[in-house]
N, C-alpha and C positions, 0 to 999 in steps of 0.2 A: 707646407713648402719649407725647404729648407738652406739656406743661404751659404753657399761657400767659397771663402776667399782667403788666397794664399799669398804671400808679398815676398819674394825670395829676391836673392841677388842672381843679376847674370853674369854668365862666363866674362863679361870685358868690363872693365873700369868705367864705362859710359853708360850704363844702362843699368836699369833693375827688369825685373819681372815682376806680376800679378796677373793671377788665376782668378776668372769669375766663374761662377757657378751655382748648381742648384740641384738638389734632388725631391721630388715630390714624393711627400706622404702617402703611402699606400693605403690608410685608413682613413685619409679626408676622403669624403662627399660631397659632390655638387651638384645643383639642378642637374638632369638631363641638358644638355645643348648650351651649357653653362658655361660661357668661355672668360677668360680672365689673362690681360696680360701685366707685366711687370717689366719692370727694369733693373738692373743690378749698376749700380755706375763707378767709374775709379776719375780722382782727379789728382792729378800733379802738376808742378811747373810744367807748360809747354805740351801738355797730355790731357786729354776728356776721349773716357773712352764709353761706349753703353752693350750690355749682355739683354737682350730681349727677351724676354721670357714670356710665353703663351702657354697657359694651365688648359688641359690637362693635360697635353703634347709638346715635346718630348718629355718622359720620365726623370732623366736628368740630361744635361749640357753641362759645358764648362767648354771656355775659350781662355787660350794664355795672352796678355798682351804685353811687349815691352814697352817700358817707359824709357825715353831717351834722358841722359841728365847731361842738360846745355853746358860747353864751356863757361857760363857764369855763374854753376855751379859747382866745378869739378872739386874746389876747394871745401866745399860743405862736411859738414861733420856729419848734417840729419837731413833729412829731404820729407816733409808731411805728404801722405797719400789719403787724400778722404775717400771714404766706401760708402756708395747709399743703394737703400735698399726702400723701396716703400717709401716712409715719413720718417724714418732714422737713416741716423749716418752715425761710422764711426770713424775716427781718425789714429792713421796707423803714424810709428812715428820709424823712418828707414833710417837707421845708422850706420854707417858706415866701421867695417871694424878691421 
């Protein structure tokens, strides 16, 4: 399986975007009747969002979600977005430019 996440800016001064996602490996193997689910998750200020994932259906997914950024941070320079996946996480850092 394979994890994918995109952190862009949106069209208005209030908000970002992130893309969850995923594509399965076409050469993993699993029992027969072998189901497996997952999560993909984004957090920010004021935002917890979760992408569900059930192996071995669908092949890939991907949902876009905005994140709103509160007037008490309009003034922020950076805004942290953590991404978890499984037992890792990683932390994106949103700059403003």
């Amino acid at each position: 399986m394979e994890g994918r996440v995109h952190v862009r800016r949106a069209p208005d001064a209030h908000s970002g975007q992130v893309v969850l996602g995923h594509a399965r490996d076409e050469g993993l193997e699993r029992a027969a009747g072998a189901a497996e689910l997952y999560q993909i998750t984004a957090f920010a200020p004021d935002f917890a969002q979760a992408l569900n994932l059930s192996y071995p259906n669908p092949a890939e997914i991907s949902k876009t979600y905005t994140i709103p950024i509160s007037a008490s941070l309009k003034d922020a320079t950076e805004i942290t977005i953590t991404i978890g996946l499984v037992s890792a996480q990683v932390i994106y850092h949103y700059r403003r430019g």
